[in-house]
C-alpha positions as CSV (number, residue, x, y, z in Angstrom):
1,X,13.3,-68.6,-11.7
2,X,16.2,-66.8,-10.4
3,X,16.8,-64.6,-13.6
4,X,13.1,-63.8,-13.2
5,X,13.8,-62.6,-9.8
6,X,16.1,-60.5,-11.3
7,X,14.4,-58.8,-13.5
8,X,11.6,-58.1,-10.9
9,X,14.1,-56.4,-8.6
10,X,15.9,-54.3,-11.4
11,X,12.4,-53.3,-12.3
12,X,11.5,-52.2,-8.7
13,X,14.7,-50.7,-8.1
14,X,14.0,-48.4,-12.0
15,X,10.2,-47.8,-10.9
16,X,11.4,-46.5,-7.2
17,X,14.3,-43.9,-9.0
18,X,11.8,-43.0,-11.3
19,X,9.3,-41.9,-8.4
20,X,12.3,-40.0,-6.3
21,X,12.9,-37.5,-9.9
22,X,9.1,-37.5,-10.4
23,X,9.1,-36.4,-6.6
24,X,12.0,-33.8,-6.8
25,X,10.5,-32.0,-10.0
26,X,7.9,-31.9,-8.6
27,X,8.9,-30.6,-5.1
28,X,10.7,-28.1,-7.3
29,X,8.4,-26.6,-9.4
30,X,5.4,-26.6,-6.9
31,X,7.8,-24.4,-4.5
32,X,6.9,-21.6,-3.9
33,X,9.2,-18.5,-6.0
34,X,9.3,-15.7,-2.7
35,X,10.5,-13.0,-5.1
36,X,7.8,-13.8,-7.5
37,X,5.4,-13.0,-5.0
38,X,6.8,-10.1,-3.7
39,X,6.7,-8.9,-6.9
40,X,3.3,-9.5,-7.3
41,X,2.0,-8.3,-4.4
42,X,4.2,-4.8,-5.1
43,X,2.8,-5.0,-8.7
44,X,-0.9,-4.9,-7.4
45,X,-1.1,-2.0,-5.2
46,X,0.0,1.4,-6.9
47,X,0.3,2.9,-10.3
48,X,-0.7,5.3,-12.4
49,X,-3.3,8.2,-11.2
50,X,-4.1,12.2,-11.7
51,X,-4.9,14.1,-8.9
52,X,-5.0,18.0,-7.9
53,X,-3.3,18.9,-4.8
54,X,-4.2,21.2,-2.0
55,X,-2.7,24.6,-3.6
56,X,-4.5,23.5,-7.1
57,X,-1.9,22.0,-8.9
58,X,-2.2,19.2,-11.1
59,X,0.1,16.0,-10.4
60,X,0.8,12.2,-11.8
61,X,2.6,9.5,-9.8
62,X,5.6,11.0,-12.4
63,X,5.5,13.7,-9.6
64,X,7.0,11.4,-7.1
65,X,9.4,9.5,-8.3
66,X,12.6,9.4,-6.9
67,X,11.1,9.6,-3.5
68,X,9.1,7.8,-1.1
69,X,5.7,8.4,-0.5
70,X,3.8,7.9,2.6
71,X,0.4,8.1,1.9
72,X,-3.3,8.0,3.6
73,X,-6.2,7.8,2.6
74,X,-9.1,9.4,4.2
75,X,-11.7,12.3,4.5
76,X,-12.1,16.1,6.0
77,X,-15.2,15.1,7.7
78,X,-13.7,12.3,9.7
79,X,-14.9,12.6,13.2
80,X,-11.8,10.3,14.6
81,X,-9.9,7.4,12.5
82,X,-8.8,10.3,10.2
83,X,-7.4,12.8,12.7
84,X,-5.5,9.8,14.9
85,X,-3.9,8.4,11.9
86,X,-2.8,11.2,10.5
87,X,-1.1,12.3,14.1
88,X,0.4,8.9,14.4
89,X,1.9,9.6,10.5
90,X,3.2,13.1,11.6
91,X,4.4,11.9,14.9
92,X,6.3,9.1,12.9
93,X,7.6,11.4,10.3
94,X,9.0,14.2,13.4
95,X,11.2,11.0,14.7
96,X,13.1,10.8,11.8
97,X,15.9,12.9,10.7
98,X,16.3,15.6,8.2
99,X,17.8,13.1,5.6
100,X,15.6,10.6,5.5
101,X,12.5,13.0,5.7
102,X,13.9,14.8,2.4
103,X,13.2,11.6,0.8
104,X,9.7,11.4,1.8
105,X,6.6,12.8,0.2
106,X,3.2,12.8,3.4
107,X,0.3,12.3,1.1
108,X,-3.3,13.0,2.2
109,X,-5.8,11.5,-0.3
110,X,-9.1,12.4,-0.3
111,X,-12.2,9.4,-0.8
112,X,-14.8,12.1,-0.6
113,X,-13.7,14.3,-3.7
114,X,-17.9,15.8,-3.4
115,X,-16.8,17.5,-0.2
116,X,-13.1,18.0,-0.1
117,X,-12.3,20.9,-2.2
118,X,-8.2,21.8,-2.9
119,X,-9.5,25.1,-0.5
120,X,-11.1,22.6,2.1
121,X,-7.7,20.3,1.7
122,X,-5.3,23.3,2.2
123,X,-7.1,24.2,5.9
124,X,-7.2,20.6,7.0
125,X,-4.2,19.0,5.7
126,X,-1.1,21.8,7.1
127,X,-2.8,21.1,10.7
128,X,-1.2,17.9,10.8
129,X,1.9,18.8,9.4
130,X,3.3,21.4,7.5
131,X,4.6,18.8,5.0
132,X,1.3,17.0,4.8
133,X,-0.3,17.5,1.0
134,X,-4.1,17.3,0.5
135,X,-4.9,15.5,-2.5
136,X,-8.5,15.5,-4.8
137,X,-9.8,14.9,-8.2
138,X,-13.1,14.2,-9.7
139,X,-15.1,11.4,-8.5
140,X,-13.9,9.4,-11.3
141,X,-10.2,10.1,-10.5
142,X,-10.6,9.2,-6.8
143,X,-12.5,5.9,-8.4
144,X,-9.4,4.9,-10.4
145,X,-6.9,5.5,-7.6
146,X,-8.5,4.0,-4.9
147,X,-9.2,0.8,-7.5
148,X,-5.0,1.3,-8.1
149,X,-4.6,1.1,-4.0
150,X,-7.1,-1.7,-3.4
151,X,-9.1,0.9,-1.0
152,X,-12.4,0.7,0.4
153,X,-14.3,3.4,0.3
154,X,-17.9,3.7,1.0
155,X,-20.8,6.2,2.4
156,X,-22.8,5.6,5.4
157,X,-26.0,7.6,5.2
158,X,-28.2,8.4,8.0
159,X,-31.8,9.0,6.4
160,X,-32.5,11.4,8.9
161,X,-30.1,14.1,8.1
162,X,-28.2,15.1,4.5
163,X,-24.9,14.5,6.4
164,X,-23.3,11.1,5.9
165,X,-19.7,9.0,6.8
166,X,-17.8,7.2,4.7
167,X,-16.2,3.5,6.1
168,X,-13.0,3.5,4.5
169,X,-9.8,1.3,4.4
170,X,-7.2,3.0,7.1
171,X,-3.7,2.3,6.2
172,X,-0.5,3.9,5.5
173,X,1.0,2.8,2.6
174,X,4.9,3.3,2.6
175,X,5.9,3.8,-1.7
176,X,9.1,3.3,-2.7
177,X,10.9,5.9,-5.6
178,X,9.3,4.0,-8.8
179,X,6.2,4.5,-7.3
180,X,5.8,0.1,-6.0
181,X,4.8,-1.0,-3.2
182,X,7.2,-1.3,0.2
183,X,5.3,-2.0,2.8
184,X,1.7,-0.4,5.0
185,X,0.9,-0.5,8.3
186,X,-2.5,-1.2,9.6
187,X,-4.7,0.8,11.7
188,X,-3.3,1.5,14.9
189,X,0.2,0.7,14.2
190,X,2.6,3.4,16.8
191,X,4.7,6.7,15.9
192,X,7.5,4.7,16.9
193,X,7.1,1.2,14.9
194,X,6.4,3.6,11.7
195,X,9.8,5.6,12.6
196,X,11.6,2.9,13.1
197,X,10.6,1.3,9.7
198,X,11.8,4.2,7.7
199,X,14.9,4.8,9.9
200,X,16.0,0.8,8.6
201,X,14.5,0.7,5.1
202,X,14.4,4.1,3.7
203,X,17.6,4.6,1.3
């Protein structure tokens, strides 16, 4: 009876180690891997696109690397999210100093490539800021690189009139030199929160 016991509480005592490693293997491969997920995240916004800038020349995300890119996208025909975004940007961008704005690329991309020519682009763009470049392609281009930047993009026609809008994602999407995603900042987001970002984190 007694060497049964004993065998009862050696067996209890293997079962209950064999539950704590079951529990820390599992505690440590269910936990979450930060840097893979940064990663991740970085990998699924950006990449590869063609586009044709404001004074008509012809440009890949090759174009930009080595620098960071601060980039919007948007439409000429905006009556106000557009222009107050792009203000905020070029307020942001005038905080800064010289150094770190040498390091930064102001893009203006275009989601309604049927309206916004490079000529239409080139008037619009500069009165912003003189370092602000208008960017376009064919509808199929602006397709790919707004599917690369997860943005939404879509037209709001008013049946009465051959005029429409377009509801679009409004963020500004901070790229880093190899072309991956840093960081964006949402709708509304101050001059001075966006300057002090790229004061701290632009290198």
């Amino acid at each position: 009876m007694q060497s049964q016991k004993k065998l009862t509480i050696k067996a209890l005592v293997i079962l209950l180690g064999f539950l704590i490693i079951a529990s820390a293997v599992f505690f440590i491969t269910s936990k979450p891997d930060l840097t893979s997920a940064q990663r991740q995240t970085k990998a699924l916004i950006g990449g590869a696109f063609s586009l044709i800038d404001h004074n008509g020349k012809a440009v890949t995300e090759k174009d930009f690397a080595g620098q960071f890119t601060l980039i919007y996208f948007g439409y000429t025909y905006c009556p106000d999210v557009c222009p107050t975004e792009l203000q905020i940007l070029s307020e942001a961008y005038d905080s800064i100093d010289q150094k770190t704005k040498d390091k930064i690329n102001l893009m203006f991309i275009s989601v309604d490539p049927e309206r916004d020519t490079v000529e239409q682009l080139k008037i619009y763009a500069p009165q912003f800021h003189d370092d602000l470049i208008g960017y376009t392609g064919t509808l199929e281009e602006i397709k790919a690189i707004k599917k690369t930047f997860r943005v939404y993009a879509g037209k709001v026609q008013d049946d009465s009139s051959t005029d429409y809008l377009i509801d679009h994602t409004s963020l500004i999407y901070l790229m880093d030199g190899k072309g991956e995603y840093v960081k964006h900042f949402s709708y509304g987001t101050s001059s001075e929160k966006i300057a002090s970002y790229l004061k701290k984190h632009v290198k």
